[in-house]
N, C-alpha and C positions, 0 to 999 in steps of 0.2 A: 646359161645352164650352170657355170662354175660360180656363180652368186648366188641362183637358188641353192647346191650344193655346202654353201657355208664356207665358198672359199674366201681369203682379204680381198682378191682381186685377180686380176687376169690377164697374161700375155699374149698380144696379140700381132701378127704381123703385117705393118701395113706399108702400102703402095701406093702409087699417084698416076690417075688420068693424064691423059695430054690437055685438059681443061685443068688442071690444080685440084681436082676432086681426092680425095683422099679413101683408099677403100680398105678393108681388110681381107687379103688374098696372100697366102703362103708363097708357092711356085714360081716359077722363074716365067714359066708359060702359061698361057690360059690353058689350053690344049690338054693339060695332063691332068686337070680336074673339072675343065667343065665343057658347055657347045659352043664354048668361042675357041679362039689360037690366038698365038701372038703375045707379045708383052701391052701388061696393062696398062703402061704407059704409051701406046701405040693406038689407044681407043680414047674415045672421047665418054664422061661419062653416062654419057645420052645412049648409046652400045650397050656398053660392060652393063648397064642398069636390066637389061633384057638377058643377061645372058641366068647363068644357073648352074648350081652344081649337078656332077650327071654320074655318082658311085656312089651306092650302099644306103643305109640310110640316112645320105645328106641329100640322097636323090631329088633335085627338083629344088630346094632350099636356093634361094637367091644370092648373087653375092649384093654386101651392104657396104652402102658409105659409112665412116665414122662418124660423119652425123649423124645419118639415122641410128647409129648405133647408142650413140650419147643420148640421141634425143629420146628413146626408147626404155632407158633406166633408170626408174624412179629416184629410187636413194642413191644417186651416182656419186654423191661427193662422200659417201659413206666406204668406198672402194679404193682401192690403190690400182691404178691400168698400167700395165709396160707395155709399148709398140717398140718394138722390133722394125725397124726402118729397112725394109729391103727397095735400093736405088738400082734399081732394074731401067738400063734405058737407051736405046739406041743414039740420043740428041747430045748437044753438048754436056758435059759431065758436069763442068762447075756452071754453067745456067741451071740445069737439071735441081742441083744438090742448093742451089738458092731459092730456087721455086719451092721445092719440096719444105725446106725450112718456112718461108714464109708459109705456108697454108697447113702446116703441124701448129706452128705460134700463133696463128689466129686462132685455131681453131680451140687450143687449149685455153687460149685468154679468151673467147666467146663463152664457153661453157665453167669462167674461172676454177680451174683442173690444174692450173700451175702446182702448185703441193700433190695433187692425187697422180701426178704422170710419173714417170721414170722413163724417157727414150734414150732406145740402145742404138748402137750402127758402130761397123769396123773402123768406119774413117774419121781420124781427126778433122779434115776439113769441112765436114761434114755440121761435126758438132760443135765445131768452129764458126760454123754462120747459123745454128741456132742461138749460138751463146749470143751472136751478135743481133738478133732480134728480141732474144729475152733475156736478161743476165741471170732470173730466179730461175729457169729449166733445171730439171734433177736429169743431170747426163750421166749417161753410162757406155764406156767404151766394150764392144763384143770383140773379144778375142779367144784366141785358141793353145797360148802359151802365157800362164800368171808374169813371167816377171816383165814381159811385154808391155803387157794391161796394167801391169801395175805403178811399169814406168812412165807409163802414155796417161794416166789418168794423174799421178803426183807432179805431173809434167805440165797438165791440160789444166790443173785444178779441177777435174770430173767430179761427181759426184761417187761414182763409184764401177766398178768392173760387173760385168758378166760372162761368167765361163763355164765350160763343159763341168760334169761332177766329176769325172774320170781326170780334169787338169789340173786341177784344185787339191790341196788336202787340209785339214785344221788347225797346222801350223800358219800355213798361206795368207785361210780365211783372218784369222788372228791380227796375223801381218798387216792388212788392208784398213782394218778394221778401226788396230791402233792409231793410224794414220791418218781415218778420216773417211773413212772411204766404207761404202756399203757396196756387199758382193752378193749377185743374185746366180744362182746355181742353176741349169737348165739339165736337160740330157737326164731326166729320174724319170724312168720307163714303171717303175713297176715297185712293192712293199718292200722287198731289198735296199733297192736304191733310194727309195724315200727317206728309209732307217740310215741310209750310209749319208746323206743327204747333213737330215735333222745334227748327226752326232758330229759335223765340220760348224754348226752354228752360225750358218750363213744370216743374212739380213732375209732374202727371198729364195723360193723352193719353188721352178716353175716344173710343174710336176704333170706326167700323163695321165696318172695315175690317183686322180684328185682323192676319191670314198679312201683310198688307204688312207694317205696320209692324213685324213681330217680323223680317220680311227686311232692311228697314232697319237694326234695328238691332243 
């Protein structure tokens, strides 16, 4: 919908089967948006493929693998996608966080997406064993304090930070910018924050609030 809309591209949060399936789901639990429970990675995706959203009008809307999500957009390399990596997971943490790399880097070299990706996640280690299955990945470290992010990404060689609008300001953005570094701004709820958004001159503006900001701009 945010490509029909006329947006560049779209963020989106994704998570990983106990099979390596890769799926697009926000939450930490199934439980709190659909008829399953549990952590998605606690399900195989033969399960999570049956289950469904169960509020408002997403009612009944299925959840989707990243496949099918790729496979289902025409002009796909016409877009820019950010996934949002939430490492949600009961099992070992550094198996987990090497699995989850390997079937993000296939998946973006299956549908050659290397240039159109930008993946986020807090952890160095993280984007540490992506770098090591693809050296072209557009990495982006998520934190919650700039000189943090700023140090972990000039430190990491990142591609560049993503952080609250409210953490940020256009001196910051500036900052990152001169350096090398692209900063993508999240947390813009509403035509306010869009405008507060636009005038820090970030690289990307993952916004709620899409019809404004494309009137803006």
């Amino acid at each position: 919908r945010a490509l029909e809309l006329g947006a560049d591209g779209s963020e989106m949060d994704v998570q990983m089967t106990s099979d390596s399936v890769l799926v697009a789901f926000h939450h930490h639990d199934l439980s709190e948006d659909t008829n399953l429970d549990g952590l998605v990675n606690s399900h195989a995706w033969a399960e999570i493929k049956k289950g469904h959203f169960s509020f408002g009008l997403h009612k009944r809307l299925s959840i989707v693998s990243l496949e099918e999500l790729f496979a289902g957009i025409g002009d796909l390399h016409e877009h820019i996608f950010t996934l949002d990596c939430k490492l949600y997971t009961q099992n070992d943490s550094a198996h987990f966080q090497r699995s989850f790399a390997r079937a993000l880097a296939e998946l973006i070299s299956r549908y050659e997406l290397g240039d159109k990706v930008n993946i986020e996640a807090p952890y160095e280690e993280f984007l540490e064993e992506l770098r090591k299955k693809s050296g072209s990945l557009n990495l982006f470290v998520y934190a919650y304090d700039f000189n943090e992010a700023y140090s972990s990404a000039i430190r990491k060689n990142l591609s560049g930070i993503t952080i609250s609008n409210d953490l940020i300001d256009s001196e910051q953005v500036q900052k990152a910018q001169e350096h090398g570094l692209k900063v993508a701004i999240w947390d813009v709820d509403n035509n306010k924050e869009n405008l507060q958004a636009l005038q820090k001159k970030p690289d990307y503006i993952q916004t709620d609030e899409l019809k404004s900001l494309i009137r803006i701009k």
